[in-house]
C-alpha positions as a printed Julia matrix, in Angstrom:
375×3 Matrix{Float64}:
 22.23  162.61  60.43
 25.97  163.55  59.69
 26.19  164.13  55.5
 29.34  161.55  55.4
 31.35  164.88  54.0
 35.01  163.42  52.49
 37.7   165.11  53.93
 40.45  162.57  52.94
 41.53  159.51  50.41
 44.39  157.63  50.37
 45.59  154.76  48.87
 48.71  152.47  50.34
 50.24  149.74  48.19
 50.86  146.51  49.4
 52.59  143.15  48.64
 53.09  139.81  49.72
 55.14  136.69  48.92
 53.03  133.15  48.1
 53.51  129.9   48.4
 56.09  128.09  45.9
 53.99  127.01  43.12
 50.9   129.21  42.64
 50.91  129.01  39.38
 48.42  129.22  36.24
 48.57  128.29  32.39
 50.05  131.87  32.3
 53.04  131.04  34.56
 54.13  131.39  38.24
 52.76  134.01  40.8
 55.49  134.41  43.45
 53.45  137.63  44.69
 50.35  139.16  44.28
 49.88  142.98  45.24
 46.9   145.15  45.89
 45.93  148.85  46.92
 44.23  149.6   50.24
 42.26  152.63  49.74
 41.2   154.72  53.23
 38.01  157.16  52.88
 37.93  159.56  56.11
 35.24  161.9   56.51
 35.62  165.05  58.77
 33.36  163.47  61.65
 36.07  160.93  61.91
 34.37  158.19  60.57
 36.53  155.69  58.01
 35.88  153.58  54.99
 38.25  151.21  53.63
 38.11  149.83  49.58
 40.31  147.42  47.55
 41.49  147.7   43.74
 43.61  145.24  42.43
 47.55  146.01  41.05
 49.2   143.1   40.96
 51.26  144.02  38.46
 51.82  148.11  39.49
 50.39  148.54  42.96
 52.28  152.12  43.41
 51.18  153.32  40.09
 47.41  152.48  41.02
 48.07  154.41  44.49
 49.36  157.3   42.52
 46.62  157.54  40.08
 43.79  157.37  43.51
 45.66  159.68  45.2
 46.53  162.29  42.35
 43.9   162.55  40.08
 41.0   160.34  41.83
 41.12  162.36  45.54
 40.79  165.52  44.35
 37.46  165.08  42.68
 36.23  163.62  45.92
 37.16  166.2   49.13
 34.22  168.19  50.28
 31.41  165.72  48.27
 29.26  163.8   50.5
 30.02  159.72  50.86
 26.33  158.89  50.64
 26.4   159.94  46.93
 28.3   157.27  45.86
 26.81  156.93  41.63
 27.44  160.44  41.57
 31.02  160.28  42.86
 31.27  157.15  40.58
 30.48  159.52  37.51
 32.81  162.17  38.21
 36.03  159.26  39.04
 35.5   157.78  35.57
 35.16  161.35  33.81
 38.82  161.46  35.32
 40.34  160.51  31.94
 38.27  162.31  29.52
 35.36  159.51  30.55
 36.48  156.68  28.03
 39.13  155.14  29.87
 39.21  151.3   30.81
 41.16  149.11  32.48
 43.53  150.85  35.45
 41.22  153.62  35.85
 37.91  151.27  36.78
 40.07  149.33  38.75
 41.36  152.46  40.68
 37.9   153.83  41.07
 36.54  149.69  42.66
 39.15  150.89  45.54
 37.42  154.28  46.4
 34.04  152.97  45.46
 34.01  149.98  48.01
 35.67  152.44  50.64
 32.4   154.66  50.2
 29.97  151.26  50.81
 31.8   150.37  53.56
 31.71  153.97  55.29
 27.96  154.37  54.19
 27.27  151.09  56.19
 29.27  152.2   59.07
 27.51  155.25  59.37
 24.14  153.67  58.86
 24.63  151.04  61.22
 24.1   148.29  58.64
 25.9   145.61  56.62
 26.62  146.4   52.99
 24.29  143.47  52.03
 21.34  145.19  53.39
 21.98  148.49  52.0
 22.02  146.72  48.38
 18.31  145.03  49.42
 19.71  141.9   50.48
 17.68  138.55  50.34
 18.73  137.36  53.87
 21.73  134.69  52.7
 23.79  134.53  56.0
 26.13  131.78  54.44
 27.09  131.57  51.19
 27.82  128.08  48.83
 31.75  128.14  47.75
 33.74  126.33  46.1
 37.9   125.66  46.48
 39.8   127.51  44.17
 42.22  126.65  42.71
 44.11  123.52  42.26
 47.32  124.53  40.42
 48.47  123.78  37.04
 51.36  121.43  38.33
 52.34  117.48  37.67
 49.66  115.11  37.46
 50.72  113.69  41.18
 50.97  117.53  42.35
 47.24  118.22  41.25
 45.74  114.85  42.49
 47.78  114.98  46.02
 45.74  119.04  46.2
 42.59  117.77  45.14
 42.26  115.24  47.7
 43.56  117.72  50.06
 40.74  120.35  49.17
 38.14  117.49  49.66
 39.42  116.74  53.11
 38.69  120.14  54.2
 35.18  119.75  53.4
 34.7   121.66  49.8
 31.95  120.3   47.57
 32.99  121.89  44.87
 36.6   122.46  43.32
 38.44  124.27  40.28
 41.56  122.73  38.64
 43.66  125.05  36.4
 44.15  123.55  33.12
 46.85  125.27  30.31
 48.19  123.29  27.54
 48.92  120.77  25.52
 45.34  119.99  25.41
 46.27  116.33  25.63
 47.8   116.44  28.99
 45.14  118.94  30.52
 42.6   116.09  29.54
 44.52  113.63  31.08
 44.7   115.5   34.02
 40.68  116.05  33.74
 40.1   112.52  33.45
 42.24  111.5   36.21
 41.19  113.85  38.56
 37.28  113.19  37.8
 38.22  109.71  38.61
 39.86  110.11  42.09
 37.81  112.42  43.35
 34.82  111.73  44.9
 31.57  111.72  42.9
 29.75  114.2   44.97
 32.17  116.81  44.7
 31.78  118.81  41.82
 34.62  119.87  39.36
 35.01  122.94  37.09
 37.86  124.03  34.72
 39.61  127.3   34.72
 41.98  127.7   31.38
 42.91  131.82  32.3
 42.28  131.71  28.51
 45.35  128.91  27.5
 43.27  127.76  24.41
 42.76  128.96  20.98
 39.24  128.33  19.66
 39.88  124.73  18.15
 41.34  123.75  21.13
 38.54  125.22  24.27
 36.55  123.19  21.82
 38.19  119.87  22.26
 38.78  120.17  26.01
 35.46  121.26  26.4
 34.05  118.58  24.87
 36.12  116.1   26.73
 35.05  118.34  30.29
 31.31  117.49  29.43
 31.89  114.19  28.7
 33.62  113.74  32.23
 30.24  116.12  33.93
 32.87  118.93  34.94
 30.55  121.71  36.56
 31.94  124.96  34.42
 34.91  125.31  31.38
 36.02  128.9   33.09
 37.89  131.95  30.76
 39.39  129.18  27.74
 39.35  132.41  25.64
 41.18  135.35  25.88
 38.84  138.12  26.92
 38.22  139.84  24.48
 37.33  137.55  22.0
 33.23  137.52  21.98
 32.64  135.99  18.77
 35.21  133.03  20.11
 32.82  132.75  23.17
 29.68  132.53  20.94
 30.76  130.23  18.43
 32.02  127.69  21.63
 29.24  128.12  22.95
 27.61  126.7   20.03
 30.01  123.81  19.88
 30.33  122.23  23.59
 27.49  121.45  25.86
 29.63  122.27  29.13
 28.93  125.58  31.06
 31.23  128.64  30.22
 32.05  130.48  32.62
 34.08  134.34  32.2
 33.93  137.98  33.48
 36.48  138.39  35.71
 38.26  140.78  32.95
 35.16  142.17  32.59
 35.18  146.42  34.13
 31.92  147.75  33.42
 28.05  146.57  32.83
 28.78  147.41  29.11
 31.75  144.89  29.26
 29.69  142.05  30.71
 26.29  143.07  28.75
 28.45  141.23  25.6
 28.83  138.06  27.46
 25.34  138.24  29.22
 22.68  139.34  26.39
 23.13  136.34  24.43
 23.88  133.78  27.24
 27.4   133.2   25.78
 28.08  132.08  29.79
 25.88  129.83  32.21
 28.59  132.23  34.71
 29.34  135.9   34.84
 32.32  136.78  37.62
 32.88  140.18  37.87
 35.71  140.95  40.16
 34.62  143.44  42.7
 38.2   144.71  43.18
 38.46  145.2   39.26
 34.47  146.07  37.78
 34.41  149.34  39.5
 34.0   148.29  42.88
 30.28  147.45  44.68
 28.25  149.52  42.38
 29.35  148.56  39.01
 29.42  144.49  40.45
 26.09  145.12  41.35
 25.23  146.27  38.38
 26.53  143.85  36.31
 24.96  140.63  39.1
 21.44  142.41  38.61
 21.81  142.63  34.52
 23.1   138.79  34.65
 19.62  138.11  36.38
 17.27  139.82  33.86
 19.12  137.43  31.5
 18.94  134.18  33.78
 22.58  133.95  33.99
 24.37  132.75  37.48
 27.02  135.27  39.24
 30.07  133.65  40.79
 31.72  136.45  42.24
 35.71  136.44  41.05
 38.18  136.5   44.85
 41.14  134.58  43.22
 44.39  136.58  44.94
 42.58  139.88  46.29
 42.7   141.22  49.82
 40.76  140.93  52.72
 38.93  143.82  51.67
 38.01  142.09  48.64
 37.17  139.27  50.18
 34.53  141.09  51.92
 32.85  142.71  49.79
 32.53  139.99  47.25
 31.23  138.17  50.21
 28.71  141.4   51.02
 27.61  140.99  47.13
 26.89  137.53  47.33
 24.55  137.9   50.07
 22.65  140.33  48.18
 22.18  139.13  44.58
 19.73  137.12  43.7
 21.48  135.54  41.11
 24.41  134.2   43.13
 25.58  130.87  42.53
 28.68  130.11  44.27
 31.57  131.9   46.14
 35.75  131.0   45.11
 36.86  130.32  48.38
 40.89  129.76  47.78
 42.5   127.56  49.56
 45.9   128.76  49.33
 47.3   130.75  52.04
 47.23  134.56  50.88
 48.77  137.17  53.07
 47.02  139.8   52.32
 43.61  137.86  52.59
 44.74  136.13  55.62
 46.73  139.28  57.98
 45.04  142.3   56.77
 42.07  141.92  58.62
 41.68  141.47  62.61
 39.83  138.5   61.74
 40.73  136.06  59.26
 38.11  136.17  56.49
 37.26  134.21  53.26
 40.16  131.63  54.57
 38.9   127.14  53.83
 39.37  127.57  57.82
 36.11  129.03  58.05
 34.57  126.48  56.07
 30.99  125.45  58.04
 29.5   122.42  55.89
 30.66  124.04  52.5
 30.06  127.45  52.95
 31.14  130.64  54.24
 29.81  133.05  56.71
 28.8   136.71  55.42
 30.31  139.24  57.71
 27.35  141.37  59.88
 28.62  143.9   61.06
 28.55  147.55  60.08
 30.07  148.43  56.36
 32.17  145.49  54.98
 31.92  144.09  58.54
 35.69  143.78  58.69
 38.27  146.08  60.85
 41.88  146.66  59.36
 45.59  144.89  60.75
 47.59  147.88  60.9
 50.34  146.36  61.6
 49.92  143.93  58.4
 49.62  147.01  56.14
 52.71  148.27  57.64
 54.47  145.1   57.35
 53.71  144.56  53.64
 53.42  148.08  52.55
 55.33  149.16  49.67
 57.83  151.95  50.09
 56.45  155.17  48.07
């Protein structure tokens, strides 16, 4: 068996244009960026990885290919925690943010070139449980006009979801209106969850999450910022509706705060973001031990993404639900030869788990070429 020795990285930012009015309580996103990361071994075969860098796609590319690369040329692919080790030592070892989300790019190109060599899905190298569809749910309708939100709700519904997520921002007054008048049109089956992309201040996740349980919304998703773990605990305390949160979330130590004292009924580690497939799984296997659900976070990632996530939540026990976006995404939607993740592969409310080798997904070069980012 070949020893999967690296012989070259490299990571190629890209960028495309969405649709008028993707937009969140934090504002509009007229484009969303991310790094493709390529893992060649000398016997020719390739692995390709995502990170996220939608706000500084080149720098991310320059940090994978200048400081991350280097530590990886001559290892072997097959040990991937070791490789993982040495990446985040990169910046004296205590670095956060941009670094982990550098390293998810190499470290899902190194699953998916594993599982190419092996023959196997990236599902069944993490022990998978057999799930060849996965539940999803349509994220996300945007934080528009009342008439806006309703006319994409009904929209999502019609393409067979189940299960939907409504952005919600402020005043608290209006995004309860909105709650309550969505809850009302849509149709009682379908499930509905909240994401705030942390809009409130404590006092006011409080009233809107009072006012979501009230209506039987599903999940109250990120009201807080991040960061702010005694927030989480003390609305936790105060509302009865499922929190959900971890998509800021890098490493197992991150997510550990949110998981160990069940401030979240959801943990959604972004797979693109938490260190790639190894850290995610980490952090999907410590929200089981603690009875917690993991919703894999997609929300504007890559084909590449997509895929993995989608790998992931065919392996983890604790899986609850996929976020299947509705909105076109170029970069989801071209970079692949086959269109992945998409609400056009919607099969009675769920998606199918790529099976072939790897990630189980082969690469548009012409896509990357047409949305790469000149270096």
């Amino acid at each position: 068996m070949t020893d999967l020795t690296i012989s070259a990285v490299r990571a190629i930012p890209l960028t495309a244009q969405m649709q008028a009015g993707t937009r969140t309580s934090q504002g509009d996103f007229g484009a969303v960026s991310i790094v493709l990361v390529e893992v060649r071994t000398a016997d020719g075969l390739v692995g390709y990885g995502e990170c996220l860098g939608r706000f500084g796609a080149r720098a991310y590319a320059e940090l994978i290919n200048t400081v991350l690369a280097p530590r990886l040329l001559g290892q072997s692919a097959f040990d991937i925690r070791r490789l993982w080790q040495q990446m985040r030592a990169a910046l004296t070892g205590r670095a956060g943010g941009m670094l982990l989300e550098a390293i998810a790019g190499v470290d899902i190109a190194l699953w998916d070139l594993v599982g190419k060599a092996l023959g196997q899905p990236v599902s069944r190298l993490l022990g998978g449980i057999g799930r060849a569809r996965v539940d999803c749910y349509a994220s996300s309708i945007n934080w528009a006009s009342p008439d806006v939100m309703e006319a994409q709700a009904l929209q999502v519904v019609a393409m067979g979801f189940r299960a939907i997520k409504v952005k919600l921002g402020q005043p608290v007054e209006r995004a309860i209106e909105i709650a309550t008048r969505l809850r009302t049109v849509v149709p009682a089956h379908v499930r509905l969850s909240v994401d705030a992309n942390w809009a409130y201040s404590l006092d006011d996740a409080v009233a809107v999450g009072q006012a979501l349980h009230r209506l039987g919304y599903w999940f109250f998703e990120e009201p807080l910022v991040p960061e702010d773990v005694a927030g989480y605990a003390q609305l936790r305390r105060s509302v009865s509706v499922p929190l959900a949160a971890g998509e800021s979330d890098y490493t197992v130590a991150h997510a550990s705060e949110l998981l160990r004292d069940r401030l979240v009924a959801l943990i959604q580690p972004d797979v693109a973001r938490a260190g790639g497939i190894s850290e995610t799984r980490d952090i999907a296997t410590l929200a089981q031990a603690f009875h917690v659900g993991y919703a894999p976070h997609v929300g504007w990632s890559g084909a590449v993404c997509v895929a993995a996530s989608l790998q992931l939540a065919a392996a983890m026990p604790a899986f609850v639900a996929f976020e299947c976006m509705f909105i076109a995404n170029p970069l989801r939607d071209d970079l692949a030869t086959q269109r992945i993740g998409a609400a056009q592969n919607l099969i009675d409310g769920q998606l199918a788990v790529p099976d072939g080798p790897g990630l189980g997904i082969d690469i548009n070069w012409d896509a990357v070429q047409r949305y790469r980012i000149d270096t």
